[in-house]
C-alpha positions in Angstrom: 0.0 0.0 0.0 1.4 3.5 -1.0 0.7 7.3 0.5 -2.1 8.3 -1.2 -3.0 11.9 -2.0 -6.3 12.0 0.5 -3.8 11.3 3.6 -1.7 13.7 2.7 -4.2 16.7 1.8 -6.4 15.4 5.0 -3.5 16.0 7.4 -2.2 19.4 5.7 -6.2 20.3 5.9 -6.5 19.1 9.3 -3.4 21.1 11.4 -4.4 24.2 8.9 -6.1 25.9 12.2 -4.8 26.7 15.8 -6.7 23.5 17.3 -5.2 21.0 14.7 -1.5 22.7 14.6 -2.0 22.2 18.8 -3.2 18.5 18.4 0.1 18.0 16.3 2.5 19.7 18.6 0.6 17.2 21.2 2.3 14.1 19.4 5.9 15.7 20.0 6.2 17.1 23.6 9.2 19.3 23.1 7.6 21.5 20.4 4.1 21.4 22.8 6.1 22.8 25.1 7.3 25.8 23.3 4.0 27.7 23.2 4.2 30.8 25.3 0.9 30.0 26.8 -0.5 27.0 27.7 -3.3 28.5 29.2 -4.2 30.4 26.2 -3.0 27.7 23.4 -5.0 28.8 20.4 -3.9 32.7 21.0 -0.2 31.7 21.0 0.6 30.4 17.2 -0.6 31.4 14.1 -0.7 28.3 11.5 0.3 28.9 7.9 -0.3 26.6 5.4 2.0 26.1 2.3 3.7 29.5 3.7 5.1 32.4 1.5 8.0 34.0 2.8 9.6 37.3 1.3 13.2 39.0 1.0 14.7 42.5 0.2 16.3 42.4 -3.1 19.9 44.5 -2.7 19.7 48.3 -2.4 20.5 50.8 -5.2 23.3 52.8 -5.1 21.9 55.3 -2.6 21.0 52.9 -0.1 17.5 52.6 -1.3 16.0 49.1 -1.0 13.7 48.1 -4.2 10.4 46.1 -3.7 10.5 42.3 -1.9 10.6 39.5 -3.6 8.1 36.8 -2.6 9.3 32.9 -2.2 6.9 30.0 -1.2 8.6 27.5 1.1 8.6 24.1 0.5 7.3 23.2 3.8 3.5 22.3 3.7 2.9 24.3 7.0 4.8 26.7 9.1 3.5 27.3 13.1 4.6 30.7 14.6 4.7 31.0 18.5 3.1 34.2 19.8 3.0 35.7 22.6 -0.7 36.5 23.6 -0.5 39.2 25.6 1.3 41.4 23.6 0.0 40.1 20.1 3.7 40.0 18.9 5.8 36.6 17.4 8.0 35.5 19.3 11.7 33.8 17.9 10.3 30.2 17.4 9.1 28.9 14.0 8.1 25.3 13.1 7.8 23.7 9.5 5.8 21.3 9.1 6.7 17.9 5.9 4.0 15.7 5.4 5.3 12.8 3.1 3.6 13.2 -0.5 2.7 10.4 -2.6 5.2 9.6 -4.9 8.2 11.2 -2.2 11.3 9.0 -1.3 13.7 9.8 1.6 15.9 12.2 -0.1 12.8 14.4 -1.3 11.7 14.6 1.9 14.8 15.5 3.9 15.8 17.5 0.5 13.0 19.9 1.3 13.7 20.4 4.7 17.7 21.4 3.1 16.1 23.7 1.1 14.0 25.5 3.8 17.0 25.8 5.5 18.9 27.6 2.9 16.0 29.9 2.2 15.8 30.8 5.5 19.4 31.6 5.8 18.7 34.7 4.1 16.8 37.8 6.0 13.0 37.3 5.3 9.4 38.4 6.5 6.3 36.3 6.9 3.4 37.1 4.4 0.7 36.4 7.2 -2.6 35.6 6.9 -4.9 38.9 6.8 -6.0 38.6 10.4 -2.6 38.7 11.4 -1.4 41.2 9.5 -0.5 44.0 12.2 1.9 41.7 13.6 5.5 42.2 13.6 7.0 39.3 10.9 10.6 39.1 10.4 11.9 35.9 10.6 13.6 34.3 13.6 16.7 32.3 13.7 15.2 29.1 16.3 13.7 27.5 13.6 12.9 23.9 13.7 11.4 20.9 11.9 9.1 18.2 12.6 7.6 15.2 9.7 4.6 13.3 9.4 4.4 10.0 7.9 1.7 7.3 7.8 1.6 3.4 7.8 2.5 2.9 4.3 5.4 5.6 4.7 8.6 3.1 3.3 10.5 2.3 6.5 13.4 3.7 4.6 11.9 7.3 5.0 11.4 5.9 8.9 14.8 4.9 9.6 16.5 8.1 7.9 14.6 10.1 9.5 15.6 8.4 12.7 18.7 8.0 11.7 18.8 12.2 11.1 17.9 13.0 14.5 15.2 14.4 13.3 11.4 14.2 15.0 8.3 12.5 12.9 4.7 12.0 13.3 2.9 8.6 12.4 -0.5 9.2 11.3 -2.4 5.8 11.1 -4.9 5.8 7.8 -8.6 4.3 7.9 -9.9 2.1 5.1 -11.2 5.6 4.1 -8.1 7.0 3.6 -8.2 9.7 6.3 -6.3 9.8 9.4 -6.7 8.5 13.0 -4.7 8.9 15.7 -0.8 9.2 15.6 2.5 8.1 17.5 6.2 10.0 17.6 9.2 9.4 16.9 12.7 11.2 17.5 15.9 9.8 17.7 15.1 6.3 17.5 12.1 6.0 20.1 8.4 5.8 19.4 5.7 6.9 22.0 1.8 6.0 21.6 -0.2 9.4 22.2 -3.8 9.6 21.7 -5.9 12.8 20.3 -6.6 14.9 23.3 -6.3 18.4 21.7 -9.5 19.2 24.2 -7.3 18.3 27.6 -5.0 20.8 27.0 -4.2 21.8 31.1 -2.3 24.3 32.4 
């Protein structure tokens, strides 16, 4: 059995809003833990899916700088930590790889490379309307997590693994969408069920 396109748009569809991005950062602890808030979860990301970041070209002679140029990343979702009470972002930025149909190991972790060197420049978020107000440059604690499913090739697993580098295991239903999930980082796989409603202080 292969990855079919309906897990991999159900999960990008599914973490596209603050309760699904929080039920995802629930199946890795560390990342859970970086909210600013755990009291007020859903005011302390913002969720952007299939993000567009966008850069300064190089100033004219006078020290004028022209008009941005706009890049989208090839993450499928990027999850910005805010802080609530001051509406500003804070320094932490997620991106999110969901494992296409059709994507070996090297695609994967090749577009997690490439994120990397596109963020290596200076860039600014192009947020979502709502969200507009707030402050965007781009941070430099910038980190990555992976979702796979069942019929993931254990290849993509154990490089993953073997890159130190945290995954998601979405089971699939006979429908092809998505039930609950298990983690993974460095080697070591823990069980957690959806509890995106328990969410305590």
């Amino acid at each position: 059995m292969a990855v079919e396109r309906n897990h991999y748009e159900s999960v990008l569809a599914e973490c596209c809003d603050a309760s699904g991005a929080i039920a995802l950062l629930k199946r890795y602890r560390p990342y859970l833990e970086m909210l600013p808030s755990m009291r007020r979860p859903d005011e302390s990301l913002i969720t952007i899916p299939l993000p567009i970041v966008k850069f300064r070209r190089g100033g004219s002679a006078t020290g004028s700088i022209d008009a941005s140029e706009a890049l989208r990343l090839p993450c499928d979702l990027a999850i910005l930590m805010c802080d609530p009470e001051w509406k500003i972002k804070t320094g932490v930025e997620i991106f999110v790889f969901i494992h296409r149909p059709q994507e070996d190991f090297s695609d994967l972790l090749g577009r997690w490379r490439q994120t990397q060197v596109v963020l290596s420049r200076g860039y600014e978020w192009d947020l979502p309307l709502r969200y507009k107000h707030i402050l965007n440059e781009g941070a430099d604690d910038t980190h990555a997590l992976f979702v796979v499913f069942e019929a993931t090739p254990e290849r993509i697993k154990r490089g993953l693994k073997g890159a130190f580098l945290p995954f998601v295991l979405f089971p699939t239903l006979d429908d092809g969408n998505v039930a609950d999930a298990s983690t993974s980082a460095a080697g070591t796989e823990v069980l957690l069920r959806d509890d995106r409603d328990d969410l305590t202080p």
